[in-house]
Wavefront OBJ file of the C-alpha trace (Angstrom):
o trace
v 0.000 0.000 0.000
v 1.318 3.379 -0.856
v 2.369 6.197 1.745
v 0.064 8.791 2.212
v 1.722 11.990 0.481
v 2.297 14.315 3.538
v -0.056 17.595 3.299
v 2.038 20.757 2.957
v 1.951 22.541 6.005
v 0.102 25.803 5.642
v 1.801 29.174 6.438
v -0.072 31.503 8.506
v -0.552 34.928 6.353
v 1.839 37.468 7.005
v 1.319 40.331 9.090
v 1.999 42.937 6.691
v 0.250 46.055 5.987
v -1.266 46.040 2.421
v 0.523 47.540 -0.548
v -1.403 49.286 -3.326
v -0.844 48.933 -6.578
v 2.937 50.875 -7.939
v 3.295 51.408 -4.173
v 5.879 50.687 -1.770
v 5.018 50.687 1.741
v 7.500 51.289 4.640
v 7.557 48.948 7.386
v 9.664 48.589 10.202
v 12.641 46.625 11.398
v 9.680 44.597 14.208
v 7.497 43.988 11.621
v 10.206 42.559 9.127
v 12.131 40.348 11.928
v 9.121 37.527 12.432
v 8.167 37.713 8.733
v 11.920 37.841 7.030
v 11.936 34.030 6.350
v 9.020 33.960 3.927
v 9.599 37.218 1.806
v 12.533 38.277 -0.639
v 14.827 40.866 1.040
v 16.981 42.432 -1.536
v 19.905 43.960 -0.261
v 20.488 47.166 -1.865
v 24.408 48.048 -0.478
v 27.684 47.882 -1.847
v 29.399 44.721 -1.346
v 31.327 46.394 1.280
v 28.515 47.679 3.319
v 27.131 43.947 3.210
v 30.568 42.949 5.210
v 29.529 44.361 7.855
v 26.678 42.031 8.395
v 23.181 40.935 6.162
v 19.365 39.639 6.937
v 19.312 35.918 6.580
v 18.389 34.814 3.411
v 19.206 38.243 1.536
v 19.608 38.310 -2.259
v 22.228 41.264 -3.406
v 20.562 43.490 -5.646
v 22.286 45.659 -9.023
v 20.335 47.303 -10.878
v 22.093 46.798 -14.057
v 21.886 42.763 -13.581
v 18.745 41.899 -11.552
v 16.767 39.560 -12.732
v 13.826 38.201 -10.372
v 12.341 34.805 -10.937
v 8.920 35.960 -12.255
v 6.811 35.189 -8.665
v 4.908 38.071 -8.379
v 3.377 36.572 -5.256
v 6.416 36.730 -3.318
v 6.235 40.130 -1.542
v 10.002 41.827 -1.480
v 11.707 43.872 0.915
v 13.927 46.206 -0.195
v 17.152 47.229 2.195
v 19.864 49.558 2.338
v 21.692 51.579 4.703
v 19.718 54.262 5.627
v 16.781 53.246 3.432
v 17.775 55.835 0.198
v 19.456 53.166 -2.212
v 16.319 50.585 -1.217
v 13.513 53.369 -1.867
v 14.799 53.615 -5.872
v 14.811 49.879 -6.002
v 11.798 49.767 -4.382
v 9.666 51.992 -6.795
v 11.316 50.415 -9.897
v 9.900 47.038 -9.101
v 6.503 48.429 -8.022
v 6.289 49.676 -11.467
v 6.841 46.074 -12.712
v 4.042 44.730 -10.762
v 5.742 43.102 -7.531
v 4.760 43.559 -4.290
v 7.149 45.856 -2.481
v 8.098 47.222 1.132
v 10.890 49.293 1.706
v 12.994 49.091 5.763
v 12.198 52.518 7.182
v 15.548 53.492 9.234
v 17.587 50.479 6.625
v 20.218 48.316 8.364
v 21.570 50.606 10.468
v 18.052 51.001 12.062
v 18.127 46.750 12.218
v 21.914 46.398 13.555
v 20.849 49.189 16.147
v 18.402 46.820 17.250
v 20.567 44.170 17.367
v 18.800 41.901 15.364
v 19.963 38.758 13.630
v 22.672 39.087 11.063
v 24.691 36.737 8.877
v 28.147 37.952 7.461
v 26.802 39.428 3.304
l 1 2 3 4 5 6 7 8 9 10 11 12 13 14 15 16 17 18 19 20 21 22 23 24 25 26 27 28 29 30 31 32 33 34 35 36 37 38 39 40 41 42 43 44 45 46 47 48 49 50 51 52 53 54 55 56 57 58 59 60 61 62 63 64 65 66 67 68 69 70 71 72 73 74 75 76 77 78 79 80 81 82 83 84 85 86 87 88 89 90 91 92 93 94 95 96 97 98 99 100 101 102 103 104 105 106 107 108 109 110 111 112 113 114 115 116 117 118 119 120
């Protein structure tokens, strides 16, 4: 007799504020840290900046080479250091349809914190 195919466990919907169409909404470094494991955080910073630390799971971002596997159903988090690199990045894939949230106060507002961190 066959095995029973286990049933995919079910996440929980995330506890994000909505985003509206071309919109990027801020949210903050408490609202990102229980949700960062099931959305795309694109790192904005230099290569250097990333040295100094990185949100689990973070996928480096250039503009000039990005290319995002077409799951528009992933929401993305855009960071940076103080939040101005991320904002650009932000917009530009609202534009293209994603669903996008930018880290009011960036990593510095996240190592201030003291939050989780893996070496970029």
């Amino acid at each position: 007799m066959a095995k029973p195919k286990p049933t995919p466990k079910k996440q929980p919907p995330l506890d994000l504020p909505p985003v509206a169409a071309n919109s990027v909404v801020n949210i903050t470094a408490e609202e990102l840290l229980p949700v960062a494991n099931r959305v795309k955080i694109l790192d904005c910073r230099s290569a250097s900046e990333r040295r100094l630390g990185a949100i689990l799971g973070f996928v480096e971002y250039n503009p000039n080479t990005f290319e995002f596997e077409n799951r528009k159903s992933i929401p993305i988090v855009c960071v940076s250091w103080i939040e101005k690199r991320s904002l650009v990045a932000a917009y530009r894939l609202a534009k293209q349809g994603y669903t996008v949230y930018n880290l009011s106060g960036g990593m510095f507002n996240w190592f201030r914190k003291g939050y989780p961190r893996v070496r970029g």
